[in-house]
C-alpha positions in Angstrom: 6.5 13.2 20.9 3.1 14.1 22.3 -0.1 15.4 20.4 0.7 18.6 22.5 4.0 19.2 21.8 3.3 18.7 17.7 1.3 21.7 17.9 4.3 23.5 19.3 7.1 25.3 18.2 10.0 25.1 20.2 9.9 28.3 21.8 6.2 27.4 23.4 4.1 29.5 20.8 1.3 27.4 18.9 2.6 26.3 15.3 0.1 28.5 13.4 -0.6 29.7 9.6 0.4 32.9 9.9 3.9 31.7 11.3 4.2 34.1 14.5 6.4 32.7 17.0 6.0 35.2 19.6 3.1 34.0 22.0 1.8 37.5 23.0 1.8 38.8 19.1 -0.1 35.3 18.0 -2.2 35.9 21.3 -3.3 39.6 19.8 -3.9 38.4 16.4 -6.1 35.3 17.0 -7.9 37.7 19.4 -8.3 40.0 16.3 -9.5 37.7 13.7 -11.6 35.5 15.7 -13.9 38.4 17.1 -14.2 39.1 12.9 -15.1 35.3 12.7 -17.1 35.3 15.7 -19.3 38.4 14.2 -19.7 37.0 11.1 -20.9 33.7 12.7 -23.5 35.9 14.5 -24.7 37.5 11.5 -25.0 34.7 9.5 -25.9 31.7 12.2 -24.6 28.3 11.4 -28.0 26.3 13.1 -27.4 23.7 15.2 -28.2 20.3 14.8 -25.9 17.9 16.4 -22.1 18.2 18.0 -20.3 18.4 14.1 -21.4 21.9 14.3 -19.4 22.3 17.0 -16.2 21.5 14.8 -17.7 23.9 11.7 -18.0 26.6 14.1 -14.4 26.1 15.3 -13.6 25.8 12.2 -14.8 29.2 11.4 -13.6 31.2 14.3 -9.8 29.4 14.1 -9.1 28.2 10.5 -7.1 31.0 9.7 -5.7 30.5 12.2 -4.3 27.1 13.1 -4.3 23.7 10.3 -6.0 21.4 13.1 -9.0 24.0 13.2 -12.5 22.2 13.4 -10.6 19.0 14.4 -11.2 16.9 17.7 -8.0 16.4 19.8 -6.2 13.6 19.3 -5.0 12.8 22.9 -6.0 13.4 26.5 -6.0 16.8 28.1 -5.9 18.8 31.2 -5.5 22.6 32.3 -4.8 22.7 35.9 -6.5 20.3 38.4 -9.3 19.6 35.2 -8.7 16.3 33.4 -11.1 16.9 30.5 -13.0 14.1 28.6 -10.4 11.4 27.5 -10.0 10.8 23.8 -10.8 6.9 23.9 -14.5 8.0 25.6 -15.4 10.5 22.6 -17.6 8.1 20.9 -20.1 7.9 24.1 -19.7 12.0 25.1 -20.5 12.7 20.9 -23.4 10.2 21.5 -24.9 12.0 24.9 -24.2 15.7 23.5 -25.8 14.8 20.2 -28.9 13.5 22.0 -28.8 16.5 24.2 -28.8 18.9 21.4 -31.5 17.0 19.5 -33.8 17.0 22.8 -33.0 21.1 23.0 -34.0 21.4 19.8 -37.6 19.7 19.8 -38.6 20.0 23.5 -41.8 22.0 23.6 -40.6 23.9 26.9 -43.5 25.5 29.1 -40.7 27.4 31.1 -37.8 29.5 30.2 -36.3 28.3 34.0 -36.3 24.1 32.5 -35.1 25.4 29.2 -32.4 27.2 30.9 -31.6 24.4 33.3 -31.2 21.7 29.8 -28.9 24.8 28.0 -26.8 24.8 31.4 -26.5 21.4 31.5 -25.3 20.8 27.9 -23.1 23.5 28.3 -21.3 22.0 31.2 -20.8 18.7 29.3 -19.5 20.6 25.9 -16.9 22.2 28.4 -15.7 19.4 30.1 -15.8 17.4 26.3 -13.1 19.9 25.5 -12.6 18.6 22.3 -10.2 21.1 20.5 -6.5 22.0 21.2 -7.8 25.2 22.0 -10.4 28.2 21.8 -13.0 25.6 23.9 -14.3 28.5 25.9 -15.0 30.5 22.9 -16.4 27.4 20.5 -18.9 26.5 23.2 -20.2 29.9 24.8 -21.1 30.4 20.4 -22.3 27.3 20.2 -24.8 28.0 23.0 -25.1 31.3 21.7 -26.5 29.9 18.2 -28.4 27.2 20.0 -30.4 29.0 22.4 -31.1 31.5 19.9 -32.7 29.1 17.3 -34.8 28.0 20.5 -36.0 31.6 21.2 -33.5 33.1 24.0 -30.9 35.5 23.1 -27.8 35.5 25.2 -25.0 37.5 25.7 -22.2 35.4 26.8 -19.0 37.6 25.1 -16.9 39.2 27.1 -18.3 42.5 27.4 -21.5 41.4 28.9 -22.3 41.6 32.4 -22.8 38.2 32.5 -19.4 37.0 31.5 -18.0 37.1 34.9 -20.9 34.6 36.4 -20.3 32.2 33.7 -16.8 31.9 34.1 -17.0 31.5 37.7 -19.9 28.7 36.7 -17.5 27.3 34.4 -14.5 26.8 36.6 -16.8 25.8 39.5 -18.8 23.2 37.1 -21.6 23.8 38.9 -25.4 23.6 37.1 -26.9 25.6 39.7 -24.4 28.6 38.7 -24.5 28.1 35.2 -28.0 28.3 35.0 -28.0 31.6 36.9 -25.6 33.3 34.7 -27.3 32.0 31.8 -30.5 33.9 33.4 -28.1 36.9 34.1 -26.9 36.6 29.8 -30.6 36.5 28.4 -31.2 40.2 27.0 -34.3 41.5 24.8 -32.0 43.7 23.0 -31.4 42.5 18.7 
């Protein structure tokens, strides 16, 4: 058996905690609880200091959810044409992500353009990291949330905001140039 197929029952669904085994029905309810999580995470911000928050905040959004919540994949991965980051490289992507964050975090920026571009960047390389079975797309757009907001930018990267739609198509396209556009497109004045 595969890493993949141990986190599925045998009707497709994801093994979770709260033993649904109809896909749509777990689909709803992990919808449900992790926009609760994902509030709470907002209201009471986890700071970011290196790639393990990463994990604590999927913890947090899926650990009601799923047992391997906050836990790094064990084997290689792909959604469509995208091979993601393969598991015996983790070591060297932790190692460049941590020293991303940690150059975020005490760069002295003179423009909100450069910060952007280094938020983009780091963004990009959390997404094609894709360490977790699943809920990548949600982990990292909080992640970045929390990040940029401890560096002084508030984004709005949830679904609801206009934004959303330039980010995914950044996303999918993994192109800087994009991302760092709808990252200008997510910044917002508003608390």
């Amino acid at each position: 058996m595969s890493w993949i197929t141990d986190t599925l029952q045998g009707n497709g669904t994801l093994i979770n905690k709260l033993n649904i085994t109809n896909a749509h029905r777990l689909f709803i309810a992990e919808s449900r609880i992790s926009q609760v999580r994902y509030q709470e995470i907002i209201d009471h911000p986890i700071t970011i200091k290196d790639i393990e928050s990463l994990k604590v905040i999927h913890y947090k959004l899926f650990g009601d959810i799923y047992s391997w919540a906050g836990e790094f994949r064990t084997g290689n991965f792909h959604k469509y044409s995208t091979e993601f980051f393969p598991v015996s490289r983790f070591k060297y992507a932790i190692e460049d992500l941590n020293t991303q964050i940690s150059h975020f975090n005490r760069q002295s920026y003179h423009s909100t353009e450069t910060q952007l571009y280094d938020l983009a960047q780091l963004l990009l390389d959390i997404k094609m990291f894709h360490p977790f079975r699943e809920g990548n797309g949600r982990t990292q757009r909080l992640f970045i949330t929390l990040i940029a907001e401890q560096n002084g930018i508030t984004l709005h990267l949830k679904k609801s905001s206009p934004a959303y739609d330039s980010y995914m198509q950044a996303a999918v396209a993994d192109n800087l140039k994009m991302m760092v556009e709808a990252l200008t497109k997510a910044i917002t004045n508003d608390i």
